[in-house]
N, C-alpha and C positions, 0 to 999 in steps of 0.2 A: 503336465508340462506342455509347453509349448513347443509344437514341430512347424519351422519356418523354412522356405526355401531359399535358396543362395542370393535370390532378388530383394527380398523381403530382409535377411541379414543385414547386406550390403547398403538398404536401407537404413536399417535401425541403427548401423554404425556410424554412416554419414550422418545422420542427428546427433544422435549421442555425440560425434566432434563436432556439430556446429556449436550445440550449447558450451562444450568445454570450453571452446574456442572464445566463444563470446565470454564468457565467465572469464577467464585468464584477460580477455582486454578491458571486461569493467575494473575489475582488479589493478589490473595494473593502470589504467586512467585515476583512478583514485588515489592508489600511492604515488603518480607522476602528474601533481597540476600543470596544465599550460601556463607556461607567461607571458599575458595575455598583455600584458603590459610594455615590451619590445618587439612585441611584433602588430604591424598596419594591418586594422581590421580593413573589411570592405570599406564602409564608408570613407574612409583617407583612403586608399587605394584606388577608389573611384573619383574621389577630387585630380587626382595627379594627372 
């Protein structure tokens, strides 16, 4: 087994929720497309 110190934990936990984190937002960008269609990209934004 692995003996880790409380720095090293505290580490692995902060990864371990970035990837969660990320995963639950590709997820949910997939099941929520933008519409991309009412709303002024850059370039019309940049005309005005």
């Amino acid at each position: 087994m692995f003996v880790l110190t409380a720095e090293e934990k505290r580490v692995v936990c902060f990864v371990m929720l970035a990837i969660l984190i990320g995963l639950g937002v590709k997820q949910y960008r997939r099941d929520h497309p933008a519409n991309h269609a009412s709303q002024p990209g850059m370039k019309e934004s940049a005309r005005r």
